[in-house]
N, C-alpha and C positions, 0 to 999 in steps of 0.2 A: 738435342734439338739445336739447330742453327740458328745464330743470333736473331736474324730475320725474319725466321719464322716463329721465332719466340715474341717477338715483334708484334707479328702481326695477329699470332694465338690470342695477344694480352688487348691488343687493340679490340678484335671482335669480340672478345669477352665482356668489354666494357663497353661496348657500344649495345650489345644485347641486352645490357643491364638499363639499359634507360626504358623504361616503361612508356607505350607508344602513345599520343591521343588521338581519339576516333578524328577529332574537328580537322585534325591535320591528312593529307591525303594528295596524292600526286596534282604537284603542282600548285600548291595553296597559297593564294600572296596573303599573307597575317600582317594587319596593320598598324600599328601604337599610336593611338591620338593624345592630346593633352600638354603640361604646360612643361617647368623646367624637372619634373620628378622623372618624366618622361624624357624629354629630350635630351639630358643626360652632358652636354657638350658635346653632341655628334656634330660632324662634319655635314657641312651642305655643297660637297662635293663629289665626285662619283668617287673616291681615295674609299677602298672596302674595308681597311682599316679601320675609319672614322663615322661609318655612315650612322650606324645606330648607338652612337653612344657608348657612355661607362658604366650603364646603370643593369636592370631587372631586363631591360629588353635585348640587351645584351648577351647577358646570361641565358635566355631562355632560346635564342637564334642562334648560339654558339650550339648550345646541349641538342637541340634537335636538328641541326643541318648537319651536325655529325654524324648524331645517332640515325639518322634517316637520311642520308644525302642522296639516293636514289629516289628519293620522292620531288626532289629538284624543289624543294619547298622557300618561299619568296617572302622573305623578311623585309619589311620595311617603317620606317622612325621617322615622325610627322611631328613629336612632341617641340613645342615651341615655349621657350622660359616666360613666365612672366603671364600666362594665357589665360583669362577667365574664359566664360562660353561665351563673351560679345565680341574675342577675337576669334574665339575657336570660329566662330559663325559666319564671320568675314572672311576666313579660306578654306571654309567647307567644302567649296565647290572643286578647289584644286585639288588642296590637301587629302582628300577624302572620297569625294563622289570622284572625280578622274582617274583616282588609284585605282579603283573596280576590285575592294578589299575582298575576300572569300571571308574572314575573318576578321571582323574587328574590334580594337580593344579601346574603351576611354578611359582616361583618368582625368579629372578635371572637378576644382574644386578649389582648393585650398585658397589662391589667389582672389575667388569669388570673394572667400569672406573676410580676405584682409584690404578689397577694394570696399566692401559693402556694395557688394551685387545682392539687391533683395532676393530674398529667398522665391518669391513666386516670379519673380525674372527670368533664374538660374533652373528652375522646374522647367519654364514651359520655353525657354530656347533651348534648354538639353533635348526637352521631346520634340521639338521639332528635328532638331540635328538627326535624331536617330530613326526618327518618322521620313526624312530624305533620303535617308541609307538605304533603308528595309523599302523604298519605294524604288529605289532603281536597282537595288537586288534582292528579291525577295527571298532569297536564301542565304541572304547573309547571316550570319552566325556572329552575334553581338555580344562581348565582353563588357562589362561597366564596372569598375572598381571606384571603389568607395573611399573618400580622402581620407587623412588620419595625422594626425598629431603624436607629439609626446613632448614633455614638460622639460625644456631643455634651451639655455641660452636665454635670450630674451620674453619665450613663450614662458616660463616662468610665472612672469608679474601678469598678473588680472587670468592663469591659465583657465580658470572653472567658467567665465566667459567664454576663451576663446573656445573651451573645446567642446562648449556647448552649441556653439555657433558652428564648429565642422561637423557636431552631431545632427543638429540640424539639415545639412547636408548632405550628410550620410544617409540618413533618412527619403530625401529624396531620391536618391540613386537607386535607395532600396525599390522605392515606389514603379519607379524606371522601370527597373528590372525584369519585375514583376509584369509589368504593362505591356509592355516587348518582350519579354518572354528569352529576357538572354541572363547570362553568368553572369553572378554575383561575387566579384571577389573582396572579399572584406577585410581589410588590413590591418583594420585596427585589433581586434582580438586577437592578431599574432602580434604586435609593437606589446600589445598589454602582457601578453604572456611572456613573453621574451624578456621583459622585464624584471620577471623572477629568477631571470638567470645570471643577466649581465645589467650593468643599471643604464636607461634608457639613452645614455649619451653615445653608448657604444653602437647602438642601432639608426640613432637618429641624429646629427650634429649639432643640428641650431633648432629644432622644435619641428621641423617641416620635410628637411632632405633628409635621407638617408643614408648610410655609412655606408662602405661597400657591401658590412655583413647586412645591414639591413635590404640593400638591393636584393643577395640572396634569400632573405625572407622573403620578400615578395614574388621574387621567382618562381618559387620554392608552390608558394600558395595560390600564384595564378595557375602553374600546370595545376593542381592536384583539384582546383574547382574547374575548371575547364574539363581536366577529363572526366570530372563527375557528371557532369554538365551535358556531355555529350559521350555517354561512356561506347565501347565498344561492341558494336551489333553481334 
């Protein structure tokens, strides 16, 4: 066989191999909300390089504009460093409602409870945000990931507080979830698991971001609740 088409044998091999999800579908713009876990150090320029980051969003816009690039499917990274939901809430209307997501995904949290954003604050402006959403697309197809920790760097000292204060959190997203009726991706029980493999510095840096390989975890665990999520008809 010719280099070429040994080439291209290996290429559509590999691209068959990616397992499709139903949510995704000709044409779909997928949106990433949320704070610096998200945002990644993307570019806030049209540079395609740059635009969505180094992170999970990354990853997941690479493996499916490949694997499907005939679906013309429309990635786009809104994550903003630093964000609890009292900013997320002040560029909802651009960020968010303007984009006219098919699909979208929040992370947002962790910031909350290192500002002490009260817990029935951070409930009930999340459900509003998401209560905006599903009102100007009622077909929108809602993601909500659930913050997460691991014991690393300065999260250390006082950690049984702090991660009881992101459990707490968690907890609300869960409630979310459930309320709106969207995917639950729950990160923490891959960080914890993943810890019997490798010890939690290799996943997670300073207690809060995540490694490259940890971006891959999340990746990994957003496709595989998403497609469950909305498995295929």
């Amino acid at each position: 066989m010719k280099p070429i088409f040994l080439l291209i044998a290996l290429l559509l091999g590999h691209l068959q191999a990616v397992e499709p999800i139903a949510a995704f579908s000709s044409g779909t713009r997928v949106l990433f909300q949320g704070d610096s876990i998200t945002d990644g150090n993307r570019g806030r320029n049209a540079d395609p390089n740059h635009i969505l980051g180094h992170g999970y969003v990354f990853i997941i816009a690479a493996k499916y504009g490949a694997a499907f690039a005939a679906l013309d499917l429309d990635f786009a990274n809104r994550g903003v460093s630093g964000n609890t939901v009292r900013e997320l809430q002040k560029r909802w209307e651009k960020d968010t409602l303007e984009m006219k997501p098919d699909v979208l995904s929040i992370l947002i949290g962790v910031n909350d409870q290192s500002h002490d954003v009260p817990i029935d604050e951070y409930e009930r402006t999340y459900d509003e945000l998401i209560t905006q959403a599903k009102t100007a697309n009622p077909k929108l197809r809602i993601v909500l990931c659930e913050p997460f920790t691991l014991p690393v760097g300065k999260r250390k000292d006082g950690y049984a507080a702090w991660r009881a204060g992101i459990q707490a959190r968690q907890d609300v997203v869960a409630r979310l979830a459930a309320k709106h009726d969207a995917a639950l991706v729950r990160f923490q029980p891959v960080f914890d698991a993943a810890c019997k493999i490798a010890p939690a510095e290799h996943w997670i840096w300073d207690g809060v971001h995540p490694t490259y390989s940890g971006h891959q975890l999340m990746a990994d665990e957003w496709e595989r609740t998403v497609r469950a999520k909305w498995p295929n008809p």
